[in-house]
Phi, psi and omega in degrees: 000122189260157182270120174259149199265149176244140192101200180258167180272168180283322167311301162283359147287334187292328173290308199283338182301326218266299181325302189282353195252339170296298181314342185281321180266350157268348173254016139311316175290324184280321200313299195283336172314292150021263180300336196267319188308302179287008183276284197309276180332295161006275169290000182260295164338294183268005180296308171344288179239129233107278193111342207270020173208054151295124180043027173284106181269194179333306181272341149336265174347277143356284182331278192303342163287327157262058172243335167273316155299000180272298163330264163325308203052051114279154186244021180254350156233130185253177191312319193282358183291332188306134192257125171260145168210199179230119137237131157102234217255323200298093198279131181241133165199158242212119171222167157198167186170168190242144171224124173256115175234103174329130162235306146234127186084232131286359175307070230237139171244156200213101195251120161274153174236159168223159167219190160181179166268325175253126181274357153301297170326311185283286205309328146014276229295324196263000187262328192295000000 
């Protein structure tokens, strides 16, 4: 009667160690786009709904959007990317841009992003 061995091979630990330290490096690399995206979503949300800007126009805006980035220090969206618009009574402001994030080598990975203060505007924004 032969005895069959249970587990994995020394092959198949290497693979999966491979797997998990590849997975490891995008996700170190993705993670601060990530993070300056939902940073950005934030300062806009809350520019928004805060009320301190009711009846404000475009560069009104704009201003305060850059005095919170200036605050934060992120650089992928600046004042003039904002799309402002009104809805109803409502200040809607708008944003999307691409982060292109180096993983190795030639090796690039490229998440666009979007946003909005009204969370109808983004899905909108992501169906087109």
């Amino acid at each position: 009667m032969q005895r069959h061995q249970h587990g994995m091979s020394a092959i198949g630990i290497l693979i999966v160690l491979i797997l998990v330290v590849f997975a490891a490096l995008i996700g170190m690399r993705v993670t601060p786009a990530y993070i300056e995206y939902f940073a950005i979503k934030k300062a806009v949300t809350a520019m928004s709904e805060s009320g301190e800007l009711r009846g404000a126009s475009v560069a009104d805006v704009r201003k305060a959007f850059e005095l919170r980035q200036a605050i934060d220090d992120w650089t992928a969206v600046n004042p003039q990317d904002l799309e402002i618009s009104k809805n109803g009574g409502d200040l809607v402001i708008s944003f999307a841009y691409e982060k292109k994030v180096p993983l190795f080598y030639n090796v690039s990975l490229l998440i666009d992003f979007a946003g909005s203060s009204n969370p109808v505007a983004t899905r909108m924004r992501g169906d087109q």
